[in-house]
N, CA and C atoms as an extended XYZ file, in Angstrom:
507
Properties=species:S:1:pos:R:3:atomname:S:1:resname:S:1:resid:I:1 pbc="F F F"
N        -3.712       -5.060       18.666 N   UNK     1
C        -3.323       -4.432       17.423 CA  UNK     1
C        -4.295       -4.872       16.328 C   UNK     1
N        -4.944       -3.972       15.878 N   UNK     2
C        -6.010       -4.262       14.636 CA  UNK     2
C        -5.402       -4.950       13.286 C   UNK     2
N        -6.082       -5.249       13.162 N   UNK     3
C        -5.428       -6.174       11.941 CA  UNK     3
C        -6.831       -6.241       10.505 C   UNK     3
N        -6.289       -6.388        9.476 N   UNK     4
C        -7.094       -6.714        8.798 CA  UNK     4
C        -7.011       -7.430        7.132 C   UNK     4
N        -7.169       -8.665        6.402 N   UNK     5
C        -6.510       -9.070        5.715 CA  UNK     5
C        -7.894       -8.811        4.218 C   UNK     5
N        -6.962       -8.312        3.157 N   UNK     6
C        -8.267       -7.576        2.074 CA  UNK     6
C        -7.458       -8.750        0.877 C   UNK     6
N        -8.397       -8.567        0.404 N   UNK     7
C        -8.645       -9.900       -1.296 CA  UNK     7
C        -8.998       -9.178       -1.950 C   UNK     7
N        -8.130       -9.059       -3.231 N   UNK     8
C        -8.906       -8.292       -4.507 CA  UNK     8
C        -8.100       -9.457       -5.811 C   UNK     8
N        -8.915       -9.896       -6.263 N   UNK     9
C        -8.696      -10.141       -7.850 CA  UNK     9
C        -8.222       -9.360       -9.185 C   UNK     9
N        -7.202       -9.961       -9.368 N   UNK    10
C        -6.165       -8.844      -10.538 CA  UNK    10
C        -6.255       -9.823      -12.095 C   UNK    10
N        -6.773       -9.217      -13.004 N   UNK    11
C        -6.674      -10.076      -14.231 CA  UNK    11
C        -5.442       -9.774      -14.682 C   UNK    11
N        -4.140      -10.678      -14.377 N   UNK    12
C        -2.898      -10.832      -14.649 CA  UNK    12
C        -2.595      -12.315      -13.966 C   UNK    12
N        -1.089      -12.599      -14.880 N   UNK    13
C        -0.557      -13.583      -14.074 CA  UNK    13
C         0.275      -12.832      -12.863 C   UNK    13
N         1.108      -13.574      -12.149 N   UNK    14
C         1.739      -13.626      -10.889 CA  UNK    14
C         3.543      -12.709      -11.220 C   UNK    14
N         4.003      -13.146      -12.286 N   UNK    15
C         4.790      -12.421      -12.815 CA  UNK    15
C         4.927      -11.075      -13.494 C   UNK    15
N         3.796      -11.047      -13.669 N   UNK    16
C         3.343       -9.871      -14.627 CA  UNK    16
C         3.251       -9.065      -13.614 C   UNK    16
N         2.157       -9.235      -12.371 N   UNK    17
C         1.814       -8.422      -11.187 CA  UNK    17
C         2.919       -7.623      -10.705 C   UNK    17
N         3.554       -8.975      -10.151 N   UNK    18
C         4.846       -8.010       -9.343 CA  UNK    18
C         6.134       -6.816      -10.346 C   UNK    18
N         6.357       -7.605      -11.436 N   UNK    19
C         7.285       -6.689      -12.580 CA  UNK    19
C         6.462       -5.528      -13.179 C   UNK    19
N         4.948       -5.570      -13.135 N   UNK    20
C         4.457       -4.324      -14.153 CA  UNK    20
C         4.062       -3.279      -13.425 C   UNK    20
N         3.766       -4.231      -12.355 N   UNK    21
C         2.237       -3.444      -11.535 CA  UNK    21
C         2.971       -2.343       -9.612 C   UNK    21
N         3.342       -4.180       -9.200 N   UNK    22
C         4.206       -3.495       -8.062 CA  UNK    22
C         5.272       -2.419       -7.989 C   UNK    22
N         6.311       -2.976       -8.475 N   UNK    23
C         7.572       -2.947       -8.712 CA  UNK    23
C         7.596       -1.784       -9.915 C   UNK    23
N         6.764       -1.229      -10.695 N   UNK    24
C         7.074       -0.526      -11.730 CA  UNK    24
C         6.531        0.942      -11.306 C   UNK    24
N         7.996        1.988      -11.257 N   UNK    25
C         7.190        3.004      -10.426 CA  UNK    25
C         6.594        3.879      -11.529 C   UNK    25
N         6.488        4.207      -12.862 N   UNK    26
C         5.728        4.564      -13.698 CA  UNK    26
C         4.377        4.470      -13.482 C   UNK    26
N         4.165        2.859      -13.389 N   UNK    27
C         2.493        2.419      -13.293 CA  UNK    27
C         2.448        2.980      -12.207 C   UNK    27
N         3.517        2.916      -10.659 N   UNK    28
C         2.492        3.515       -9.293 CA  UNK    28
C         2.647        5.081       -9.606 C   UNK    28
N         2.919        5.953      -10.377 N   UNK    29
C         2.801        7.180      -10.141 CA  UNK    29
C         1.291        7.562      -11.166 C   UNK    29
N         1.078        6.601      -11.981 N   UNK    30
C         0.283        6.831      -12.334 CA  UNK    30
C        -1.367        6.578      -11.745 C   UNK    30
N        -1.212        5.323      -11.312 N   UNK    31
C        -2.136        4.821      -10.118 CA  UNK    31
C        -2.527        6.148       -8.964 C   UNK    31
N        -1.342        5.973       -8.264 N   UNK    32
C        -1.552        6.976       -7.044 CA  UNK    32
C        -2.103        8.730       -7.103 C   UNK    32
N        -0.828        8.919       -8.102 N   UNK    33
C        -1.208       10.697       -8.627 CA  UNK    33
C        -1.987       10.986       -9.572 C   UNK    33
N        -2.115       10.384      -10.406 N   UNK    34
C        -2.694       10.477      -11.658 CA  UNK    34
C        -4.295       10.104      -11.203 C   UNK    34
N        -4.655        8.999      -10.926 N   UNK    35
C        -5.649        8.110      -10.854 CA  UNK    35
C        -6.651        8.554       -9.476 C   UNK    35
N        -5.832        8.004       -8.224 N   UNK    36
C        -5.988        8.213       -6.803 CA  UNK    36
C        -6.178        9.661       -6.171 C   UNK    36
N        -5.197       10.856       -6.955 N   UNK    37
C        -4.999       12.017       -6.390 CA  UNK    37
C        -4.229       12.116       -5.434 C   UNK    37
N        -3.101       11.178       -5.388 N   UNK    38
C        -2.680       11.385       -3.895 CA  UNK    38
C        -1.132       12.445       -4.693 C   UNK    38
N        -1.280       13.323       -3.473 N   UNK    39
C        -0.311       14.567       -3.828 CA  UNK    39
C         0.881       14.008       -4.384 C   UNK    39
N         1.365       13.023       -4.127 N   UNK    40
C         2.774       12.717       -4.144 CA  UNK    40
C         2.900       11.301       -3.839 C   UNK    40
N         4.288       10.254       -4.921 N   UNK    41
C         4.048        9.142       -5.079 CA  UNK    41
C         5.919        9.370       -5.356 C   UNK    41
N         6.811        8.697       -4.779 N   UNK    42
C         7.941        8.854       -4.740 CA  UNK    42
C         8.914        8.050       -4.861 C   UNK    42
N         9.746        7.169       -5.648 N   UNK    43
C        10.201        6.122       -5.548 CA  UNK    43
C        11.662        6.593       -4.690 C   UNK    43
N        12.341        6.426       -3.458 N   UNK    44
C        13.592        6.838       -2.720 CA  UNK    44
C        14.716        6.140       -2.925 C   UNK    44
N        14.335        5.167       -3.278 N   UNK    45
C        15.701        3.996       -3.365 CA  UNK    45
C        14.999        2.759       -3.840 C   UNK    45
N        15.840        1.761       -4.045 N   UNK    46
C        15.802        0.357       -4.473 CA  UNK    46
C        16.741       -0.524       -4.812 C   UNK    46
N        16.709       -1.928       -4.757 N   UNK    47
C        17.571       -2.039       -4.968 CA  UNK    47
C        17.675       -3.910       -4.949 C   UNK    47
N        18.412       -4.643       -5.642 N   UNK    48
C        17.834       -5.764       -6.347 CA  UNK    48
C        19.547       -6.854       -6.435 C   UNK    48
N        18.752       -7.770       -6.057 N   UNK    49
C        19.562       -8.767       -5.796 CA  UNK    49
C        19.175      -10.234       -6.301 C   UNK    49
N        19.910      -11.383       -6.130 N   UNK    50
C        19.501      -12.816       -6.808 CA  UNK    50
C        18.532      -12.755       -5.530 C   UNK    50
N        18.571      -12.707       -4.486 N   UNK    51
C        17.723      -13.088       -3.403 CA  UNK    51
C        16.234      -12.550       -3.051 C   UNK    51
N        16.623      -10.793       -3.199 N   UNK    52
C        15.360      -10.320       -2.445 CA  UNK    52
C        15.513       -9.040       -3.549 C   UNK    52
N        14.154       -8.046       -3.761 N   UNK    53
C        14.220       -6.800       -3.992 CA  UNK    53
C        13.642       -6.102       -3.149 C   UNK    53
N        14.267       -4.908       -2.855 N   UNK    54
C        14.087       -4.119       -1.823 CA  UNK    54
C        13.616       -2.789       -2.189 C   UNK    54
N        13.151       -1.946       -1.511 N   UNK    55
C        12.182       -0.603       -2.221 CA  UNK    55
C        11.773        0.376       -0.807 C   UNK    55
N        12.389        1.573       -0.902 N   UNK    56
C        11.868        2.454       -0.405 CA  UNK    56
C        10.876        3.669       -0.923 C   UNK    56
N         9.821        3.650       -0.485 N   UNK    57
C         8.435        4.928       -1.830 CA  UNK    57
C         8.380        6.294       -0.687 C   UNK    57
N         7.994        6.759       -0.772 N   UNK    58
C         7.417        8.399       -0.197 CA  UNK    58
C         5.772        8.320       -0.622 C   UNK    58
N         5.170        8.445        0.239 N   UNK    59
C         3.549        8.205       -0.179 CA  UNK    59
C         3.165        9.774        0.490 C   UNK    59
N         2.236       10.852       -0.363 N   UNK    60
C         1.503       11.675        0.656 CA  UNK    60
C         0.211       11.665       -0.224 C   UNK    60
N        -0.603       10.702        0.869 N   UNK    61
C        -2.054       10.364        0.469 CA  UNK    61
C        -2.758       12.010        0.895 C   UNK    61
N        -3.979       11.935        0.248 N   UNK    62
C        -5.088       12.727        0.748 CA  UNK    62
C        -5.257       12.738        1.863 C   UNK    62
N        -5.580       13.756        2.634 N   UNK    63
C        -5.823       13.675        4.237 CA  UNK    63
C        -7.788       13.719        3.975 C   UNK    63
N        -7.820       14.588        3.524 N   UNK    64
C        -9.352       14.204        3.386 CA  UNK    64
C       -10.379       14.768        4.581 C   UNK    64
N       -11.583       14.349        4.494 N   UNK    65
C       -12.557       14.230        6.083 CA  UNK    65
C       -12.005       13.678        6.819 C   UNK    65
N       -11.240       14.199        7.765 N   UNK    66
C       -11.061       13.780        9.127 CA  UNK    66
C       -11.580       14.144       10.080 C   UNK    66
N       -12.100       13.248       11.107 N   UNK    67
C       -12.621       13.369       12.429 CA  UNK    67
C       -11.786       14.655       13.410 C   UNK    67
N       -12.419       15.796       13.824 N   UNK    68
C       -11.520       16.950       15.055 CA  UNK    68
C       -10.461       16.253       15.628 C   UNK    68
N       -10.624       15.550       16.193 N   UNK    69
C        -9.841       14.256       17.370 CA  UNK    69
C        -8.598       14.182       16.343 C   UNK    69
N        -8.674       13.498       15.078 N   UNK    70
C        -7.770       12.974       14.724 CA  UNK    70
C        -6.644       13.516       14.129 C   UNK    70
N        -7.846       14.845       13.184 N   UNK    71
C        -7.081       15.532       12.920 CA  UNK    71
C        -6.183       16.953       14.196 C   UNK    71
N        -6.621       16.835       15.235 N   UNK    72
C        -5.677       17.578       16.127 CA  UNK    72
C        -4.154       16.772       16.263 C   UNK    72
N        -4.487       15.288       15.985 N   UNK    73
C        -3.105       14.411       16.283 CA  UNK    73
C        -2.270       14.306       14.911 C   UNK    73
N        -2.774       14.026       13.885 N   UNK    74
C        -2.162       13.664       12.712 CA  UNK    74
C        -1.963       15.432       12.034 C   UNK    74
N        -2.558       16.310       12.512 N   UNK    75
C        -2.293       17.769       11.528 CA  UNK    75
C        -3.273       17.918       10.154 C   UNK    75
N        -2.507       18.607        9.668 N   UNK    76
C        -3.210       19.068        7.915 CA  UNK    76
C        -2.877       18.221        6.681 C   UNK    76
N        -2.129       17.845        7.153 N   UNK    77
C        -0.633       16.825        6.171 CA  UNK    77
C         0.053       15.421        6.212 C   UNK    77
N        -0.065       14.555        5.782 N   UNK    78
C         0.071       13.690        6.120 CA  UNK    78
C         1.240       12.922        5.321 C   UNK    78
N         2.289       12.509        5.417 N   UNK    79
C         2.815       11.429        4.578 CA  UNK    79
C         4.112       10.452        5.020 C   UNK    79
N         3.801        9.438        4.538 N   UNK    80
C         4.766        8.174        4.905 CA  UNK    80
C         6.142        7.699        3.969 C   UNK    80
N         6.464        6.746        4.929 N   UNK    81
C         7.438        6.021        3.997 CA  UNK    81
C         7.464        4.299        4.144 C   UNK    81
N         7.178        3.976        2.903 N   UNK    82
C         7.607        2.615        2.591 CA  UNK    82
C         8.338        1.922        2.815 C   UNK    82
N         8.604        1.099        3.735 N   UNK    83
C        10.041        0.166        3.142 CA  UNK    83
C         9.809       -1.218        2.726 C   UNK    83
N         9.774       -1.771        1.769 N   UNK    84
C         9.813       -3.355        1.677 CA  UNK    84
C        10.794       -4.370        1.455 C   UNK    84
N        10.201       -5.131        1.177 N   UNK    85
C        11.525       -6.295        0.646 CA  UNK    85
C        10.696       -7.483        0.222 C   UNK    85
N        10.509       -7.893       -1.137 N   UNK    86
C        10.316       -8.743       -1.803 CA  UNK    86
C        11.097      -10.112       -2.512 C   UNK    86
N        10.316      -10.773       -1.373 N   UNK    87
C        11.446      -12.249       -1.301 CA  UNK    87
C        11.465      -13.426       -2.678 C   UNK    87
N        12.350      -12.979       -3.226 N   UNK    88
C        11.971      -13.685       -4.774 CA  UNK    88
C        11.921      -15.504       -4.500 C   UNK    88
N        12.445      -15.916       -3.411 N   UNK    89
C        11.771      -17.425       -3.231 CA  UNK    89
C        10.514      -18.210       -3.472 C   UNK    89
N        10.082      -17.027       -2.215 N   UNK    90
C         8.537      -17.162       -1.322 CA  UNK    90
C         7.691      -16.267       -2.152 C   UNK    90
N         8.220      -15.003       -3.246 N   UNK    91
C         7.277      -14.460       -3.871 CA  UNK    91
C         6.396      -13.583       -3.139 C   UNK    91
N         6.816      -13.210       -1.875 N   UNK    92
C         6.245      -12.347       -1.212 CA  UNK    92
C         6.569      -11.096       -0.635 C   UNK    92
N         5.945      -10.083       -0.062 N   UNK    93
C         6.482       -8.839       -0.384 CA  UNK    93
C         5.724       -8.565        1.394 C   UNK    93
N         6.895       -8.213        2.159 N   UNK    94
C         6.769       -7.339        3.579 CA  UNK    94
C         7.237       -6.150        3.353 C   UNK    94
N         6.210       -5.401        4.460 N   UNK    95
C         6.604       -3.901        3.832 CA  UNK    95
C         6.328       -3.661        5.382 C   UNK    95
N         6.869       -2.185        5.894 N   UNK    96
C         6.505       -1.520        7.654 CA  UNK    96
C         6.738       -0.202        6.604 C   UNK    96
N         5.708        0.182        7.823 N   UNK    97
C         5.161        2.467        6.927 CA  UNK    97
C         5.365        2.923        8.386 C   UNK    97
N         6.403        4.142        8.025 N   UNK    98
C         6.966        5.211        8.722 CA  UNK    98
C         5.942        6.329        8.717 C   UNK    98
N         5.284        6.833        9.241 N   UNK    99
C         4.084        8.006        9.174 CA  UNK    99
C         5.263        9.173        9.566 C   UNK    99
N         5.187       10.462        8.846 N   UNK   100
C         5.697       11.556        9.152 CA  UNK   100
C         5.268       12.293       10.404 C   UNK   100
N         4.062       11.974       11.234 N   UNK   101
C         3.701       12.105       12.106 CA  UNK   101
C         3.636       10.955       13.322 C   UNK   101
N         4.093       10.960       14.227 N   UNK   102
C         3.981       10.032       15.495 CA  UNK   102
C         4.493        8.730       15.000 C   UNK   102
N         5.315        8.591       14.659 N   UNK   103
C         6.072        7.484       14.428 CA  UNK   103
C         6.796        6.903       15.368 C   UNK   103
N         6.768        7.405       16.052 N   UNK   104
C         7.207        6.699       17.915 CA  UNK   104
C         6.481        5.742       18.191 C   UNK   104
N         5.015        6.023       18.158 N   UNK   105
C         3.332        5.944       18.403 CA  UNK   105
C         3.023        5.189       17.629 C   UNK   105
N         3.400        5.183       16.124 N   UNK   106
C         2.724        4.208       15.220 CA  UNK   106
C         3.271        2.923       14.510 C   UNK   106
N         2.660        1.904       14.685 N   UNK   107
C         2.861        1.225       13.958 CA  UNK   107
C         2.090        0.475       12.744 C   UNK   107
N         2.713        0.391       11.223 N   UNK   108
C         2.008       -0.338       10.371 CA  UNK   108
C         3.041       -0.994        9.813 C   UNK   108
N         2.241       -2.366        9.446 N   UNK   109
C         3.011       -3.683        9.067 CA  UNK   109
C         2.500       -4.481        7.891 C   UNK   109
N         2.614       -4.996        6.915 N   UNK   110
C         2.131       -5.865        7.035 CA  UNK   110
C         2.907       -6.541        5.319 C   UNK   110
N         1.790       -7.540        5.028 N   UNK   111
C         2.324       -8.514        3.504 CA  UNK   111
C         1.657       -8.806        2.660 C   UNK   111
N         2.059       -8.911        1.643 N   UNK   112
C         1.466       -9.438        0.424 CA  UNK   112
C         1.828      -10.559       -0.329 C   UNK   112
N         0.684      -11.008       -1.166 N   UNK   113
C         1.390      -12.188       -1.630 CA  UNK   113
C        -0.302      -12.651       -2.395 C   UNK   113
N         0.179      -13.332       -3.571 N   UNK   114
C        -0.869      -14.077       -4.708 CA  UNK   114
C        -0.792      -15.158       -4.558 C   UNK   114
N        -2.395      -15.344       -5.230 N   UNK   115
C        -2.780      -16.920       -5.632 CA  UNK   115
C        -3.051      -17.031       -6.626 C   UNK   115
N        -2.677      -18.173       -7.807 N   UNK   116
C        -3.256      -18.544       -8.717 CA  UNK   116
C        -4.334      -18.736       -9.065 C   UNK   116
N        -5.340      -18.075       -9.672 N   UNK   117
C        -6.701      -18.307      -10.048 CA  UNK   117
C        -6.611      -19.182      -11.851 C   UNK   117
N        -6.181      -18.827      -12.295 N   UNK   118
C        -5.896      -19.154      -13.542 CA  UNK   118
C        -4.623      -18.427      -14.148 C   UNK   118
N        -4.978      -18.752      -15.633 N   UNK   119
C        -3.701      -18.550      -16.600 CA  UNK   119
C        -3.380      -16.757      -16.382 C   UNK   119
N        -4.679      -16.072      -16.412 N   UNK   120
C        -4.638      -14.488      -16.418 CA  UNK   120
C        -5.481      -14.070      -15.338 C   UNK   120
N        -5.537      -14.914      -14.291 N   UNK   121
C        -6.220      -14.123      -12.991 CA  UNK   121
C        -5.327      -15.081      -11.525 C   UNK   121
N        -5.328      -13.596      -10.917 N   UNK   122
C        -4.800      -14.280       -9.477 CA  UNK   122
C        -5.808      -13.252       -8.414 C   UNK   122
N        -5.223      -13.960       -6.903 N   UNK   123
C        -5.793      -12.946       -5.747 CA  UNK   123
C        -4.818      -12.307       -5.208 C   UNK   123
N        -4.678      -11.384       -5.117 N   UNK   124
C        -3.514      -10.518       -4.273 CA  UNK   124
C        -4.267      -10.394       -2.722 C   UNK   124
N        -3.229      -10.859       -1.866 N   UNK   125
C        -4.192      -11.106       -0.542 CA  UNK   125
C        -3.269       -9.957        0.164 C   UNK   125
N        -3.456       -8.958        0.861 N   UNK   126
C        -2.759       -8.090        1.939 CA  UNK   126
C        -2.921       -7.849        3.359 C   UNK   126
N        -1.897       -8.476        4.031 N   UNK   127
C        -2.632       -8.472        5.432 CA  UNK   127
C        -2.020       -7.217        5.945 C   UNK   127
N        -2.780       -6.407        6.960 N   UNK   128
C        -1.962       -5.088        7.771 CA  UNK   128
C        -2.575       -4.925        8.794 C   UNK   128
N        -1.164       -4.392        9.866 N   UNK   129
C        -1.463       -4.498       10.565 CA  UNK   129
C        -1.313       -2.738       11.326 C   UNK   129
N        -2.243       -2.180       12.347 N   UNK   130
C        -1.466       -1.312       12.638 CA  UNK   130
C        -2.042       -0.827       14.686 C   UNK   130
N        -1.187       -0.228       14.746 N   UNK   131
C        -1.486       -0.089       15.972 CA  UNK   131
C        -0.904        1.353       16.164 C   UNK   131
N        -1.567        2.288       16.892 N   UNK   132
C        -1.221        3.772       17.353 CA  UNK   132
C        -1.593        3.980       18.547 C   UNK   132
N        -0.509        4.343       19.334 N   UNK   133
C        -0.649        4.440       20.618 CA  UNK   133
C        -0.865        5.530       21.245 C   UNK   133
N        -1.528        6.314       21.315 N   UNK   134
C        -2.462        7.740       21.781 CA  UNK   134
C        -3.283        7.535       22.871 C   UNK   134
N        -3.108        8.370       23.411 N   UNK   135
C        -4.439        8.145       25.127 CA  UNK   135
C        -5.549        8.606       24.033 C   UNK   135
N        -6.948        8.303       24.657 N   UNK   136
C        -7.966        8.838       23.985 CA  UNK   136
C        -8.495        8.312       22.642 C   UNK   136
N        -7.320        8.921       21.289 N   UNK   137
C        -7.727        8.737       20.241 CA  UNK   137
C        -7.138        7.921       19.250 C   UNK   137
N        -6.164        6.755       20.169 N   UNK   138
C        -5.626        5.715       19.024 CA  UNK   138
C        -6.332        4.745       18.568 C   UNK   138
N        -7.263        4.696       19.063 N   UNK   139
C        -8.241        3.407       18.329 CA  UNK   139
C        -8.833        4.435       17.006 C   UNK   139
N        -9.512        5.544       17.470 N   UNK   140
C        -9.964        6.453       16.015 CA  UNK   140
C        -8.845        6.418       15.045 C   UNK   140
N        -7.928        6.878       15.161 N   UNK   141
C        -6.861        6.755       14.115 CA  UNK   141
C        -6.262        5.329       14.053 C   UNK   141
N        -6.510        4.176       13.920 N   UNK   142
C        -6.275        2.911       13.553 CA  UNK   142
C        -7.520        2.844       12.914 C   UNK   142
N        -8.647        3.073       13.190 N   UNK   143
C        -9.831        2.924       12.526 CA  UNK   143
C        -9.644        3.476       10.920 C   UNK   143
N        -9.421        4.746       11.479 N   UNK   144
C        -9.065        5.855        9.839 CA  UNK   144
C        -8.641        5.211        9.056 C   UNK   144
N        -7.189        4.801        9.688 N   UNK   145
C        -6.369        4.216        8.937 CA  UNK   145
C        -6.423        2.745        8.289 C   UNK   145
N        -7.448        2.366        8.891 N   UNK   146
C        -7.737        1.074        8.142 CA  UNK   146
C        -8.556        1.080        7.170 C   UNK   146
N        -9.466        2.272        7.730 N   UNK   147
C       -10.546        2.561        6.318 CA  UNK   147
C        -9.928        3.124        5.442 C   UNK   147
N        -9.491        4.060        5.423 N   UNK   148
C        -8.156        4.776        4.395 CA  UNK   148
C        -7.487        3.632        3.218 C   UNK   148
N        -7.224        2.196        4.129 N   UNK   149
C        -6.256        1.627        3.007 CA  UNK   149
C        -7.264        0.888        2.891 C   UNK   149
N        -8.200        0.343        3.205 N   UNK   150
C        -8.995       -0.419        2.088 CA  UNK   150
C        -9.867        0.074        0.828 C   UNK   150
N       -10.148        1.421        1.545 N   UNK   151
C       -10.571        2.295       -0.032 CA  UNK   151
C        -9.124        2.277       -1.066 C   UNK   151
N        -8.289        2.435       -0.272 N   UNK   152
C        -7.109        2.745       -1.260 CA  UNK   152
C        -6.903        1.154       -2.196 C   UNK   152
N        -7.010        0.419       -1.610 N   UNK   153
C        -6.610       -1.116       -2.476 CA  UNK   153
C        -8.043       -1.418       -3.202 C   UNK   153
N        -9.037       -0.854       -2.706 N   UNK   154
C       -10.408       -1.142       -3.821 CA  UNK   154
C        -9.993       -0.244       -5.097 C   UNK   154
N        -9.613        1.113       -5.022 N   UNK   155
C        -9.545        1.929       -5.948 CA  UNK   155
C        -8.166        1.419       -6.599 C   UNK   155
N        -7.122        1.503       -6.468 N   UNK   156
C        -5.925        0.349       -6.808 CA  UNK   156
C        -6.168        0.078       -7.664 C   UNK   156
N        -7.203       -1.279       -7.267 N   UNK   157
C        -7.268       -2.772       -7.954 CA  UNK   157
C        -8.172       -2.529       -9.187 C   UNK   157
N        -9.560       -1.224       -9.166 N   UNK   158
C       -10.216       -0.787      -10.100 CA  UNK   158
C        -9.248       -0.634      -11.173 C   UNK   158
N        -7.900        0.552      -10.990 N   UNK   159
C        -7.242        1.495      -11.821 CA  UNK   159
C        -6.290       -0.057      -12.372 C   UNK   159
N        -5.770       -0.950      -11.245 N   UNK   160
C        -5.132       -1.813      -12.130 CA  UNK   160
C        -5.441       -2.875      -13.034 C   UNK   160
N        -6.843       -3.353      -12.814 N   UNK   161
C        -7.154       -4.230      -13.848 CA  UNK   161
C        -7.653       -3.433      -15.165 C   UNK   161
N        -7.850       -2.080      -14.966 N   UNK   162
C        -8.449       -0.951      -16.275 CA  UNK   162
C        -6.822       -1.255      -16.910 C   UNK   162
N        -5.762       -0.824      -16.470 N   UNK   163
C        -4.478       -0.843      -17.017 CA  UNK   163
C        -3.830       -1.848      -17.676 C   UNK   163
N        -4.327       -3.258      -16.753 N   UNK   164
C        -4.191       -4.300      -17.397 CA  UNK   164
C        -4.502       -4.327      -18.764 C   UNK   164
N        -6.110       -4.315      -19.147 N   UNK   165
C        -6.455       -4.415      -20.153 CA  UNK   165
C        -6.604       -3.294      -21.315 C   UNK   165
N        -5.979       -2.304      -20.847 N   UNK   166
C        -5.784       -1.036      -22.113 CA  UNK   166
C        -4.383       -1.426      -22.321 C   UNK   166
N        -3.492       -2.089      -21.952 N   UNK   167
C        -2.251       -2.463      -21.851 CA  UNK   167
C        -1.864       -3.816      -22.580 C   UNK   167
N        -2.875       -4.910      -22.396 N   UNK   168
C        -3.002       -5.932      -22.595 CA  UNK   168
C        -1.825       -6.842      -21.873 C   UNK   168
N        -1.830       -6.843      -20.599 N   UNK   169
C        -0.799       -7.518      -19.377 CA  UNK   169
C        -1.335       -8.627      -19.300 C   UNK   169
């Protein structure tokens, strides 16, 4: 199962991140649709406790250039679902993505979680994991899909530190 763990630097503190940035579906509709282009950015549920907060999103990213192969498996259309749960202890946030396509077949996993760099900078570290089980063409579509979300968390992290500071977070 491919795996891959991405580092991006956020000029914010650690509190700020998760209440403005994560957790605030204003900022992600603006990020994703606004910013990203992705068709559709959906908040489904949520829901918040002394212990943990929990969050279901609707994501339908760009399908984009896709490879023949992949796109014969995944279609014209593409979109997922979120589920997380953000452990207010540990300060960390697990999430698993439901693909509207082959979700039998697919799996993605993975977590997040910061480091203190200073007073107004941290690292948001994300590890994911995914695995698709296809004769032939599941390694191409784990590939996609890994390239897919690391453009997506480079472009992110661009739109969120711009927000940060027109915002002053």
């Amino acid at each position: 199962m491919p795996e891959i763990t991405l580092r991006h630097e956020i000029d914010t503190d650690e509190d700020t991140y998760w209440a403005k940035i994560v957790f605030d579906a204003a900022f992600n509709e603006k990020m994703y649709v606004g910013s990203m282009k992705f068709p559709q950015w959906k908040l489904l549920d949520s829901k918040d406790d002394d212990a943990k907060l929990w969050r279901r999103v609707q994501v339908d990213p760009p399908v984009g250039d896709v490879p023949a192969a992949v796109k014969k498996v995944i279609g014209d259309r593409l979109s997922y679902v979120e589920e997380g749960t953000f452990d207010k202890k540990t300060k960390r946030y697990s999430f698993k993505v439901t693909p509207s396509t082959m979700a039998e077949k697919t799996k993605v996993a993975g977590e997040m979680w910061v480091e203190k760099l200073g007073d107004k900078k941290i690292a948001r570290l994300t590890r994911i994991s995914v695995e698709v089980k296809v004769f032939m063409v599941g390694g191409l579509v784990e590939d996609r899909i890994l390239g897919d979300l690391r453009s997506a968390y480079d472009k992110g992290t661009a739109f969120t530190n711009e927000f940060i500071e027109e915002n002053g977070l």
